[in-house]
MIKEGU-366580 format. One record per residue (C-alpha): residue in three letters; x, y, z; residue number from 0. Coordinates in pm, whole numbers, plus 50000, padded with zeros to 5 digits. Example, Ala and Ser with C-alpha at 12.3 -4.5 7.8 and 13.67 -1.06 7.14 Angstrom:
% MIKEGU-366580
> residu	u	v	w	num
> Ala	51230	49550	50780	0
> Ser	51367	49894	50714	1
END
This chain:
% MIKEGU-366580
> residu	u	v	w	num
> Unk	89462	75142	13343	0
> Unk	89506	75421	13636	1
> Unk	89768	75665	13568	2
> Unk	89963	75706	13893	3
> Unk	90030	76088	13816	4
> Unk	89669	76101	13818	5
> Unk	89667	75916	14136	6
> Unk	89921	76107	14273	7
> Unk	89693	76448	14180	8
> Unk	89426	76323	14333	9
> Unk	89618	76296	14656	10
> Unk	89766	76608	14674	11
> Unk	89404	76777	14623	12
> Unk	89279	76577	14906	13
> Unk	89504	76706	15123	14
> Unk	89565	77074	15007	15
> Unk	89194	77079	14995	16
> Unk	89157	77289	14641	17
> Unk	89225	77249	14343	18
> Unk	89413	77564	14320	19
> Unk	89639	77498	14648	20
> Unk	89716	77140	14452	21
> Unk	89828	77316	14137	22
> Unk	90027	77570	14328	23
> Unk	90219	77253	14529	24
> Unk	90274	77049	14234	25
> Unk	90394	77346	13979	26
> Unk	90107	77330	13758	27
> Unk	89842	77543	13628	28
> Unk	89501	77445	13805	29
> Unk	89332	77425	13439	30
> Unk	89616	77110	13392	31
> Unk	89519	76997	13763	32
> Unk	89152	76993	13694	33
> Unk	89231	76824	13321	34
> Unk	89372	76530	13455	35
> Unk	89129	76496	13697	36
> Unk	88871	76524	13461	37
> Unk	89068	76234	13281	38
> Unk	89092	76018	13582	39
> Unk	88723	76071	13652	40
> Unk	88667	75938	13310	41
> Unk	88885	75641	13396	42
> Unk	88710	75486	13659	43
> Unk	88337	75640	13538	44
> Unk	88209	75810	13911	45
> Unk	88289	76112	14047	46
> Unk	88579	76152	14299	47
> Unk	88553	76479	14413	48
> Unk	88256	76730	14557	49
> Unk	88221	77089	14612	50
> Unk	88264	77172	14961	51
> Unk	88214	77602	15027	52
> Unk	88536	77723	14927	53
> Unk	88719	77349	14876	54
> Unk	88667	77042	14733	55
> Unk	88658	76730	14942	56
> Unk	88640	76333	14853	57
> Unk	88291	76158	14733	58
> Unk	88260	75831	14875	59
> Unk	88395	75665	14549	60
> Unk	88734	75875	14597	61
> Unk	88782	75799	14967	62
> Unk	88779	75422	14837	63
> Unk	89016	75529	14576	64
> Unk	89248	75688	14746	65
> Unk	89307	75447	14992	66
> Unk	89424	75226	14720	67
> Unk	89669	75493	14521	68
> Unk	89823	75542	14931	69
> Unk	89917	75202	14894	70
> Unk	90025	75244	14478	71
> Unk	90199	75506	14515	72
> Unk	90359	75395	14852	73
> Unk	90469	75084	14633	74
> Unk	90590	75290	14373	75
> Unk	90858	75413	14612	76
> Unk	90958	75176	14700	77
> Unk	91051	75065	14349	78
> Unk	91224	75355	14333	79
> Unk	91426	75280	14641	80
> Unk	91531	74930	14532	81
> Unk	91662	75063	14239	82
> Unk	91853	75304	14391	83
> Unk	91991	75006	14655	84
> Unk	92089	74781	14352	85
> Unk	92253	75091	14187	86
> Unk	92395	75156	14488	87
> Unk	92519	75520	14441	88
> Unk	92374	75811	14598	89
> Unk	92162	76037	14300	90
> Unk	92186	76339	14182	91
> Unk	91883	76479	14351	92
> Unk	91711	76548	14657	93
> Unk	91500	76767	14875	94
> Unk	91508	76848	15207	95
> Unk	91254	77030	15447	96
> Unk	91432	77217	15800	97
> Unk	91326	77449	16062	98
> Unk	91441	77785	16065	99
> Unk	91595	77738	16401	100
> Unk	91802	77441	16250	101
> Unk	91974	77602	15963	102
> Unk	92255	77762	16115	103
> Unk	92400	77475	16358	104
> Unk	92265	77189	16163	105
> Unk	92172	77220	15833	106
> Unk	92449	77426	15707	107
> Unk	92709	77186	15812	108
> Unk	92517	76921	15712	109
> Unk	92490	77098	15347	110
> Unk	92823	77138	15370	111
> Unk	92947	76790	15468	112
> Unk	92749	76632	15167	113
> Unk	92887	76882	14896	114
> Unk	93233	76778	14992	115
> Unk	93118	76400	14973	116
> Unk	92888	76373	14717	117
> Unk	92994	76679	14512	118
> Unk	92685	76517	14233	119
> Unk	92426	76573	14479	120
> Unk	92192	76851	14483	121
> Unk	92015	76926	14770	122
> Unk	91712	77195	14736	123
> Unk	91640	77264	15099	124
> Unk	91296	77425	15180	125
> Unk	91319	77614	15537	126
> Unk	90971	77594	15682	127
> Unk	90827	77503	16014	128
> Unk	90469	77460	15820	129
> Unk	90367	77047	15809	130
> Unk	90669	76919	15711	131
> Unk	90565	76565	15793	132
> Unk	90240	76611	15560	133
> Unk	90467	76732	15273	134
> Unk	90693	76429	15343	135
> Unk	90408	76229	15260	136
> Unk	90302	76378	14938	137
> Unk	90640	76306	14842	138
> Unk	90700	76691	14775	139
> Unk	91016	76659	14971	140
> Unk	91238	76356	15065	141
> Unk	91404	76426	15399	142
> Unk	91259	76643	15673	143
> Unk	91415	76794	15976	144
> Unk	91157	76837	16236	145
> Unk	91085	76854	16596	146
> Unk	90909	76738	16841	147
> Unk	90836	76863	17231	148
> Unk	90876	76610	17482	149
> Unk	90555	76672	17656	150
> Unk	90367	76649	17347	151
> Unk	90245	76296	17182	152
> Unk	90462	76143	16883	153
> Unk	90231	76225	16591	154
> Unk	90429	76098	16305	155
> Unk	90223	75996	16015	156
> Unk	90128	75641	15888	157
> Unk	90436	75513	15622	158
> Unk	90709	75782	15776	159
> Unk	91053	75627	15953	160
> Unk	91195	75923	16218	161
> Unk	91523	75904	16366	162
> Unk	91617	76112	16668	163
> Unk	91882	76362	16636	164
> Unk	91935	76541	16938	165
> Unk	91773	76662	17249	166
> Unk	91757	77053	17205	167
> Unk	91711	77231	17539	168
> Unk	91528	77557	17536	169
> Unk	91806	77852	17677	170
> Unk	91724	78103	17909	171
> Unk	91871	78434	17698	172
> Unk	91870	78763	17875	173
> Unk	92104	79094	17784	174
> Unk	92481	79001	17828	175
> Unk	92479	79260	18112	176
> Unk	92265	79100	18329	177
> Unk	92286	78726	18484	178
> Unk	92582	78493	18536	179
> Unk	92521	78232	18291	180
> Unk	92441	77944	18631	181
> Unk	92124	77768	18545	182
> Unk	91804	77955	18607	183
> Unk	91538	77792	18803	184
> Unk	91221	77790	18574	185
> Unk	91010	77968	18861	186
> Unk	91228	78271	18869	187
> Unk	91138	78346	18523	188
> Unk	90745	78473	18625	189
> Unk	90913	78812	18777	190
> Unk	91057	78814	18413	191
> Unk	90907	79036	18112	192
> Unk	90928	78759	17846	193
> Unk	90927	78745	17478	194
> Unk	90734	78360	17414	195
> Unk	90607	78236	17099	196
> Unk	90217	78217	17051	197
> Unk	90065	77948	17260	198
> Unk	89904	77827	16970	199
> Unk	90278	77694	16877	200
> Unk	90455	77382	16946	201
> Unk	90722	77620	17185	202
> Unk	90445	77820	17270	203
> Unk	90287	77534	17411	204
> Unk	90564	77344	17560	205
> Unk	90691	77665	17739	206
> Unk	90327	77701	17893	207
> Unk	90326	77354	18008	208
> Unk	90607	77342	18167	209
> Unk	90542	77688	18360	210
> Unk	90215	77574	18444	211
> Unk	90424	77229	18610	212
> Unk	90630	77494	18793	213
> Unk	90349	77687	18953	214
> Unk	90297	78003	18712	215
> Unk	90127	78085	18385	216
> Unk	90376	78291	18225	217
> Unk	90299	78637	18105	218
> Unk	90441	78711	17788	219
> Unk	90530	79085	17733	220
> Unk	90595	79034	17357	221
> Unk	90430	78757	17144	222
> Unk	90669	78603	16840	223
> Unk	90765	78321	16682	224
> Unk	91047	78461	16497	225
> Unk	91334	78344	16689	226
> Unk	91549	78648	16569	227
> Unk	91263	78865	16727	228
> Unk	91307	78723	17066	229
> Unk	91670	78768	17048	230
> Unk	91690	79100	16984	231
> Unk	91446	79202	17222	232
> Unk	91697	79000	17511	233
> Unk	91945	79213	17326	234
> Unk	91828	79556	17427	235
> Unk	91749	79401	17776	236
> Unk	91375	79481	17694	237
> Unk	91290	79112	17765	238
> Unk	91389	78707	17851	239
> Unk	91320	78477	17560	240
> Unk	91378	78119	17617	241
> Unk	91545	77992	17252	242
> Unk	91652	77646	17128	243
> Unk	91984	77608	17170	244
> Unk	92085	77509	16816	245
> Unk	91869	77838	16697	246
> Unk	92125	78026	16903	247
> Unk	92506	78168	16783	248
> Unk	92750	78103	17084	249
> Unk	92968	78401	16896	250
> Unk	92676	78634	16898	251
> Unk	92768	78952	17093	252
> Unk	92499	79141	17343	253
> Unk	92334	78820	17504	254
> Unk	92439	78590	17781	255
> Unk	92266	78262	17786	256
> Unk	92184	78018	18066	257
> Unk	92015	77672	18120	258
> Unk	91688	77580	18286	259
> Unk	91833	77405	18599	260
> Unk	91479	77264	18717	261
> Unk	91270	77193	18453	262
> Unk	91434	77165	18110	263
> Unk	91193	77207	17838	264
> Unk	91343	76939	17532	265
> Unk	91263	76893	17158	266
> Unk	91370	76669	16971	267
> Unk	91521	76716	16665	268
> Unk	91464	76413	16440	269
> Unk	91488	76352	16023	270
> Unk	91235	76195	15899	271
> Unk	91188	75987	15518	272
> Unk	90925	75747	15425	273
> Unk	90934	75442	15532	274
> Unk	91024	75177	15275	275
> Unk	91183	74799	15290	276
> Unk	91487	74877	15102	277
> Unk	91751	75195	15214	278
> Unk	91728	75479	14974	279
> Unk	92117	75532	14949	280
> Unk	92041	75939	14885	281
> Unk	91813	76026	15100	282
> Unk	92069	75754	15394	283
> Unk	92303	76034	15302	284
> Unk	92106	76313	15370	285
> Unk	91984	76155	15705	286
> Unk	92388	76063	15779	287
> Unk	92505	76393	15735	288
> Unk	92221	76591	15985	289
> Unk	92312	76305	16239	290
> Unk	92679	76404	16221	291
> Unk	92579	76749	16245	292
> Unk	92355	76715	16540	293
> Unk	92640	76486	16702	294
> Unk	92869	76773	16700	295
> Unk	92591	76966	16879	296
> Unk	92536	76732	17139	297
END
């Protein structure tokens, strides 16, 4: 009979590509990894995995394989969430994966809300902006706060139920000296020197879109994701950075902050779980609280 930790190993390999990475993910040594493995292979007599350079990748038989265990392991969960819905009680445990730029408006109260609530709930909350989705379907977290830009397709994985949050504009933030706070015609900004994230990110991209839509390809004077970066550079009036507004302190002294009038560049903050037939009443709770969060945002 297939063991569905094994199943679940194999899984996680596939998609962190090595051994190693899988071991690292799961909390494990890579010699336990590669023993279970071994143990699986034994199971069903073939070879699942290959050497591929530096990585492994699927034979033929494990591609087969793990098609089925999706579908095992998907059914697995929701066992686990039918369980829970009969209980009826939200559990003791749960994780939850946010952007950076969410923690302080969002996630915080959130956080807060459901320790006042459910005072037996534990919520580990990993701050990444790194494939949140993909680690939402490895089950190595159970709620994710993520975002999506407007102008970009919805690329939610197979088996994974979003629900929009809010609509987060992107704020024009210059020195507090300087502007009057009246929206900010997207145009005006390609006089500006600008501190943009890489175009190679979601915002990076997004914010080159919708220049290119207003007749300019910006010219970025510094190059940064970190969102603390860019604000600190409008700060010392060395630069505009255009900023979520959620990633933003309205109390924060030295920076005066204005809207896009023409062109408003949008994400869309959403929480995402896997998608199952029956509620999980925890991870409902999770999802509740960031909605009431972003509500008071909106």
């Amino acid at each position: 009979m297939l063991d569905v930790r094994r199943l679940h190993m194999l899984k996680t390999v596939a998609a962190r590509g090595s051994i190693a990475a899988a071991a690292q993910s799961l909390g494990l040594t890579a010699g336990a990894v590669s023993q279970q493995l071994s143990a699986l292979r034994h199971d069903v007599g073939v070879d699942l995995l290959r050497p591929d350079g530096r990585t492994v990748a699927l034979t033929e038989a494990g591609r087969v394989l793990l098609e089925h265990a999706d579908r095992i392991l998907a059914a697995v969960d929701e066992a686990e969430s039918a369980l829970a819905a009969v209980k009826g009680t939200v559990g003791a445990t749960a994780t939850l994966a946010a952007l950076p730029s969410t923690v302080a408006r969002i996630v915080a109260p959130a956080l807060t809300a459901l320790g006042s609530d459910h005072p037996q709930l534990a919520v580990t909350c990993l701050v990444t902006d790194q494939a949140q989705l993909r680690e939402l379907t490895l089950g190595t977290v159970d709620v994710v706060l993520g975002q999506r830009y407007h102008h970009l397709p919805d690329t939610a994985p197979r088996g994974v139920e979003v629900a929009p949050l809010l609509d987060d504009p992107l704020a024009v933030v210059t020195a507090a000296g300087r502007g009057d706070g009246r929206p900010v015609a997207l145009r005006e900004l390609a006089t500006h020197s600008l501190a943009l994230p890489p175009p190679t990110t979601e915002c990076g991209q997004a914010v080159l879109h919708a220049c290119q839509q207003a007749g300019f390809t910006p010219a970025a004077r510094y190059v940064t994701a970190d969102i603390a970066a860019q604000l600190t550079l409008a700060r010392a009036g060395l630069a505009t950075a255009l900023v979520p507004r959620t990633a933003i302190d309205p109390a924060a002294p030295g920076i005066r902050t204005a809207p896009i009038g023409d062109r408003p560049i949008l994400r869309l903050l959403f929480a995402a779980t896997r998608r199952t037939e029956t509620a999980n009443p925890t991870h409902t709770a999770v999802v509740a609280a960031l909605r009431a969060a972003a509500r008071s945002e909106s």
